[in-house]
N, C-alpha and C positions, 0 to 999 in steps of 0.2 A: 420219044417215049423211053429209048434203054438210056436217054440223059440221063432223064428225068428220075429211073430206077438207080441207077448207079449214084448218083444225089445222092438220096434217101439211103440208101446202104450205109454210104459212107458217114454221114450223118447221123445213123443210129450206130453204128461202131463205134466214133470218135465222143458221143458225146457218153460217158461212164455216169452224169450225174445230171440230174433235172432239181428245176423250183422248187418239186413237192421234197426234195430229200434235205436234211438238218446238213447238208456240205457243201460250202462255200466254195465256188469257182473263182479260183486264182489267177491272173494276168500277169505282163510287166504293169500295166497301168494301173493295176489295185491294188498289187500286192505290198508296197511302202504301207499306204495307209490306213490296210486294212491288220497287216500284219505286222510290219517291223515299227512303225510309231505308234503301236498298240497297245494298251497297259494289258491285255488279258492274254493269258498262256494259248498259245493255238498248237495243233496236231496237225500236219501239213503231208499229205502224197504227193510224191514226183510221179506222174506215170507217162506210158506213152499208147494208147489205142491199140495196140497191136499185139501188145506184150499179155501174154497169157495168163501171167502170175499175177499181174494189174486185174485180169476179167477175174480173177478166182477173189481177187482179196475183195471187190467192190460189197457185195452183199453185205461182209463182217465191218469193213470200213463202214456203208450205212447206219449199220447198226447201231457202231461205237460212234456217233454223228448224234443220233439219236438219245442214246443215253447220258451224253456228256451236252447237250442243249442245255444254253444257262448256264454252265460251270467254266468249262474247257470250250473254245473256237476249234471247228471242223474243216478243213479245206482240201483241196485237193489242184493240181496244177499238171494239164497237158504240156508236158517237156517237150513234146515230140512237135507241135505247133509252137511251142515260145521257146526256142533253146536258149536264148539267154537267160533264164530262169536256171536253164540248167547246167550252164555257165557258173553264173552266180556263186552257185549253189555248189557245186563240184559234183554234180550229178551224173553217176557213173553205169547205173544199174538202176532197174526196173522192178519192183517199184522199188524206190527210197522212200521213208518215212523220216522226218525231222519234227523237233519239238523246240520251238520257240518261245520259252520262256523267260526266266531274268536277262538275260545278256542276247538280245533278238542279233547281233550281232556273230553267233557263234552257236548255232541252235546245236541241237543233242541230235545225235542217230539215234532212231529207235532200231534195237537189232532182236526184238523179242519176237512170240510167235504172232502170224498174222492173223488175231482171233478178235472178234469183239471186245471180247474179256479180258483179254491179255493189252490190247492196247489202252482199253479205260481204266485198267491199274497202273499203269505206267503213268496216265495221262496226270490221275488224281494223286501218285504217290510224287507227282516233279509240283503241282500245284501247291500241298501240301508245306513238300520243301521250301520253295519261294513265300508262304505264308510265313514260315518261323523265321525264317529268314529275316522278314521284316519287321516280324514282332520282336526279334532279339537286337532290331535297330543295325543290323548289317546289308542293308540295303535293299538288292531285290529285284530293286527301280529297271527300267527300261531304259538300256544303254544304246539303243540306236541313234538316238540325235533328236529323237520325236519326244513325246511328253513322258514325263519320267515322273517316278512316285518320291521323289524324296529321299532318299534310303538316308539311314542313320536316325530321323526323329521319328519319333512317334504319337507326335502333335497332331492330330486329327483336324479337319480342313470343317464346320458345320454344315458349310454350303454340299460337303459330299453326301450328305443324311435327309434321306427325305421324311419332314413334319407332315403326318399322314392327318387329313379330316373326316368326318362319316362323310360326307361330300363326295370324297376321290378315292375312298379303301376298296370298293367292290372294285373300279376299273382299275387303278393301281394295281391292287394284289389280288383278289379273289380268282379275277379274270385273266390275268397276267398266265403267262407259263411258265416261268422265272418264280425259281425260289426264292423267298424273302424271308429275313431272321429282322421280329417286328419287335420291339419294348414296348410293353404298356405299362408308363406310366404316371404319377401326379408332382408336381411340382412342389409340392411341401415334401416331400417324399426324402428322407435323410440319404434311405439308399440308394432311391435312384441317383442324389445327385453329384454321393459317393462313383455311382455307375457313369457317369457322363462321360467322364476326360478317356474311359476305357471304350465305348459306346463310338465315340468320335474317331479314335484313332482304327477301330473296327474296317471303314471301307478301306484303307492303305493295304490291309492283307488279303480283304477279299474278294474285290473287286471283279474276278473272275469267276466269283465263286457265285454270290448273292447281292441281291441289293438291301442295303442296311437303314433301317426308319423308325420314326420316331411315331406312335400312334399317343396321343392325350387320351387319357382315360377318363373320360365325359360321355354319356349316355352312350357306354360300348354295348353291343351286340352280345361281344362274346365274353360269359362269364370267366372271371378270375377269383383264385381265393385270395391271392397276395396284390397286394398294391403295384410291386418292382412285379413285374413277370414278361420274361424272355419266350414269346412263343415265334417258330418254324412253321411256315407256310406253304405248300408246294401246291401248283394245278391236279388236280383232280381228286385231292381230300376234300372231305366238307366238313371234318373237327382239323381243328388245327390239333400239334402236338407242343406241349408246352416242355420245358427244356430243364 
């Protein structure tokens, strides 16, 4: 019976994060492919179970998990059970924060305050960076050795663009919890198809951001005044916002 108690102790101490929370539990055996041959920006905790400043910051880390779902990748990694993570890593102190974005090879300290807020601006202003980045054709790409975006063109890939139907749009996007930036619009369309080669090249930048689609405008749902129209889609509007 005090096994059994001493178990469960240890068990609720060590583990800082569960299923229901937006943050990804980190390993040696996940962490390549979920993080470093990953095209999407991740926010990553070193902690260790024990460490006080790890129990303080958990709450605001949730948080910032929670409001960056969809945009920015959330994780967090037990050093104190995988030190070679913390090896890897040069992991020296408790908690460390790293930001793995363009170069997954060389990630950022974050050394700001340990707030919700303050790490979801950090997260969105490095994101940000890595998008103009690649819009201004200087790279961006994912230099681990895993899939990489290209850096330099800004030749958009068609197959990265999901052609939406009234068919798949409620489970696709309506239902989704993933922002989506949707075009509506028609193929005689001058400016849409002015809009295209810019449309395509769209998932290269944002890929961490949104998923990017194409909806035909044929017996749409949702009215439009203009033919070309860019509307933004987020879980739990019921108007979209048109752009």
């Amino acid at each position: 019976m005090l096994l059994v108690a001493v178990s469960l102790l240890i068990g609720s101490v060590s583990c800082f994060y569960s299923s229901g929370d937006a943050v990804e539990t980190l390993t040696p055996a996940n962490f390549d492919s979920k993080v470093t041959n990953d095209d999407s920006i991740w926010v990553v905790e070193f902690y260790a179970p024990w460490c006080g400043h790890c129990k303080a910051l958990t709450p605001e880390w949730k948080k910032a998990a929670k409001a960056l779902k969809g945009i920015v990748k959330v994780g967090a990694a037990d050093v104190d059970q995988h030190k070679e993570l913390g090896g890897r890593f040069g992991i020296q102190g408790f908690p460390t924060i790293k930001i793995f974005a363009g170069n997954k090879n060389k990630p950022e300290d974050y050394r700001g305050p340990r707030t919700a807020a303050a790490i979801v601006a950090e997260a969105l202003r490095l994101a940000q960076v890595l998008a103009n980045d690649r819009l201004a054709g200087r790279g961006g790409e994912n230099k681990s050795g895993g899939n990489k975006s290209g850096g330099g063109s800004k030749k958009g890939n068609p197959a990265d663009v999901i052609e939406l139907t009234s068919s798949i749009f409620n489970k696709e996007v309506l239902d989704s919890k993933d922002m989506w930036l949707v075009e509506f619009y028609a193929p005689w369309c001058g400016h849409c198809k002015k809009l295209a080669p810019e449309w395509l090249a769209l998932p290269l930048l944002s890929k961490e951001k949104s998923n990017l689609v194409l909806w035909m405008l044929l017996n749409s749902r949702i009215l439009l005044e203009d033919t070309e129209s860019v509307v933004i889609l987020q879980s739990s509007i019921s108007r979209p916002e048109p752009s």
